[in-house]
C-alpha positions in Angstrom: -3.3 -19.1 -34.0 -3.3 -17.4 -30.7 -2.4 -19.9 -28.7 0.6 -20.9 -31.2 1.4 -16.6 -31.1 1.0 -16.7 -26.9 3.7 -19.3 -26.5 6.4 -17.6 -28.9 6.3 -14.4 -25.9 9.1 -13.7 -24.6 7.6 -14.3 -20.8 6.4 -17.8 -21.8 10.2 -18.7 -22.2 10.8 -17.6 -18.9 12.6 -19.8 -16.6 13.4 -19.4 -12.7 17.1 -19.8 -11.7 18.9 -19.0 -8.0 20.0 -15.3 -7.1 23.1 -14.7 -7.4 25.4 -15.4 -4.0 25.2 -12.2 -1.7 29.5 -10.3 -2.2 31.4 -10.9 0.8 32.6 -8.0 2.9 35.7 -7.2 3.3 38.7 -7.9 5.6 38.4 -3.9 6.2 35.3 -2.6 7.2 36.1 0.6 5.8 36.1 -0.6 2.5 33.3 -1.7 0.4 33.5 -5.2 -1.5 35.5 -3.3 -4.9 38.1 -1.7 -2.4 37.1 2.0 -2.4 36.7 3.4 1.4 33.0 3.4 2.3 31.5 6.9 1.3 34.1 8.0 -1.0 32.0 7.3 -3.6 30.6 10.8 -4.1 32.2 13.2 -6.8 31.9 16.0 -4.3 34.5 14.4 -1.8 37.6 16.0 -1.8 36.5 19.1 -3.2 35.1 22.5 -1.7 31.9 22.7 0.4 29.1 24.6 -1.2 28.1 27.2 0.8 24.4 28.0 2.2 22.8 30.4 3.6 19.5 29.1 5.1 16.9 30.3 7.9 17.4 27.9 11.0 14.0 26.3 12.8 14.4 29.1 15.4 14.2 32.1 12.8 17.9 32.7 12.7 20.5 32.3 9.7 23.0 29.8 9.4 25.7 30.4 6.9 28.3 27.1 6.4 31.0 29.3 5.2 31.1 31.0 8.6 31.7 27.6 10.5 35.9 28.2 10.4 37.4 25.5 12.1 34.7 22.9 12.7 33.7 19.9 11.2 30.2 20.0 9.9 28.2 16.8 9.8 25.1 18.1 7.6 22.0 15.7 7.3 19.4 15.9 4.6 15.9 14.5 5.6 12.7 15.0 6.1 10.0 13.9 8.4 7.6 11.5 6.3 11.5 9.8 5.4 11.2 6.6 7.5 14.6 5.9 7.1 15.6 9.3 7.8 13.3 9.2 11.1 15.4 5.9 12.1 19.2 7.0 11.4 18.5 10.5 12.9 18.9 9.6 16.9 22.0 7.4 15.7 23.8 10.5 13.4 22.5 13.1 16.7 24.1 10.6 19.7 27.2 10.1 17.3 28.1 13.4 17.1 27.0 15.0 20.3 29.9 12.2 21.1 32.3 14.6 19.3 30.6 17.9 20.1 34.1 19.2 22.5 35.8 18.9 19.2 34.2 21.5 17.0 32.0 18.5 15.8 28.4 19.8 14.9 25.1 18.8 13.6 23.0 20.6 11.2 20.0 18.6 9.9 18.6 20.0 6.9 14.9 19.5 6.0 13.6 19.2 3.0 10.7 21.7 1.9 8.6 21.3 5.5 6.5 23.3 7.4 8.6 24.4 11.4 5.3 22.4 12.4 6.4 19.4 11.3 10.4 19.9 11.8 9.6 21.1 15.6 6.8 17.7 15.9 9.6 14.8 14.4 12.1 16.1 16.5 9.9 16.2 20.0 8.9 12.1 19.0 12.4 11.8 18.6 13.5 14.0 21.7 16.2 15.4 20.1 17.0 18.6 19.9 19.6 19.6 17.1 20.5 22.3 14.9 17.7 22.6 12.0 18.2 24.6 8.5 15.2 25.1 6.3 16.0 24.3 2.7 12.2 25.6 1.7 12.7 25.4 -2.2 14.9 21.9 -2.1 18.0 23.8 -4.0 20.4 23.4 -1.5 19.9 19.2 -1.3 20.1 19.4 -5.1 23.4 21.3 -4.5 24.8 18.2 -3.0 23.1 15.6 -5.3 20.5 14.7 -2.4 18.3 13.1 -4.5 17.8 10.4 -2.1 17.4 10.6 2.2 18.9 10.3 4.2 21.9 11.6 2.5 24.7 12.9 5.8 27.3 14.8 4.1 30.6 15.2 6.5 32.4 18.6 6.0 36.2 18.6 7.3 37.8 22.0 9.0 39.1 22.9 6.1 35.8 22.8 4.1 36.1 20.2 1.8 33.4 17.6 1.4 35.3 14.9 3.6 32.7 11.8 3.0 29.0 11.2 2.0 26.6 8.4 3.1 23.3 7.5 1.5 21.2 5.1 3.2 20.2 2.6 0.5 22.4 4.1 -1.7 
C-alpha cells in the first residue's frame, strides 16, 4: 500500500523537458525584448524626486532638493552587496565622464557603519559622494528592495530612469 500510495505523488510523475529558448534582444539596445526602453520600468519614472535629507560620510548634510540644475545619479548599495561592490567603479568612471555637466554621484549606503563605507571604497579606490541612509527609509522610498538599484534624477527632478541589477 505504500509503494502503490508513493507512485500516485505528484513528483513521481515528473518528467524532464528542455528550457525554454533564451528571448532575443532587440534590434535597439535601448529596448528590452517586449519594447519598453530599458529602465522605464519603474513607476517612479517620470514623476517627482523624493527628497532626502541625509548625513554624508564626512559628517555633512546632503539635501537632494538643493541640487537645482544637476542631474543626480543616486546609487543604493552596500558593502557585503557583491554585485554592488562590482558595478560601483563602472557607475563612478561613468559619471565622473559627465562630471563638467552638472552630472554627480551620490552613493547611498544602506544601514553601515563610516568604517565600513570609508574600507569598500579605499579597496575600490574610489572616492565618491557617500549619504548614510542609517534606518533604510530612504531606499524604501525609492522601492530599493534589491542592490544595486541606481536611480538617475534629471535637472528638473523627476525620476528620469531606474536600473536594478538582476532585476
Amino acid at each position: 500500500a505504500i509503494e502503490q500510495s508513493a507512485a500516485e505523488l505528484v513528483y513521481q510523475k515528473w518528467k524532464l523537458k528542455h528550457a525554454p529558448e533564451p528571448k532575443v534582444a532587440t534590434a535597439d539596445e535601448g529596448q528590452s525584448p517586449d519594447g519598453r526602453t530599458t529602465g522605464m520600468e519603474s513607476p517612479l519614472v517620470g514623476k517627482p524626486a523624493i527628497d532626502f535629507d541625509l548625513e554624508t560620510l564626512d559628517g555633512k548634510r546632503f539635501q537632494l532638493s538643493q541640487q537645482k540644475d544637476q542631474i543626480v545619479v543616486l546609487d543604493f548599495w552596500a558593502s557585503w552587496c557583491g554585485p554592488c561592490i562590482q558595478a560601483m567603479p563602472q557607475v563612478h568612471e561613468v559619471v565622473d565622464e559627465f562630471k563638467t555637466q552638472n552630472v554627480q554621484l551620490v552613493t547611498v549606503n544602506l544601514q553601515e557603519s563610516p568604517e565600513k563605507i570609508k574600507a569598500a571604497f579605499q579597496r575600490l579606490k574610489i572616492s565618491p559622494k557617500a549619504v548614510l541612509d542609517v534606518d533604510g527609509k530612504v531606499a524604501e522610498k525609492y522601492g530599493a528592495n534589491a542592490i544595486p538599484q541606481t536611480v538617475i534624477i534629471d535637472r528638473s527632478s523627476k525620476v528620469a530612469r531606474v536600473f536594478v541589477v538582476g532585476g
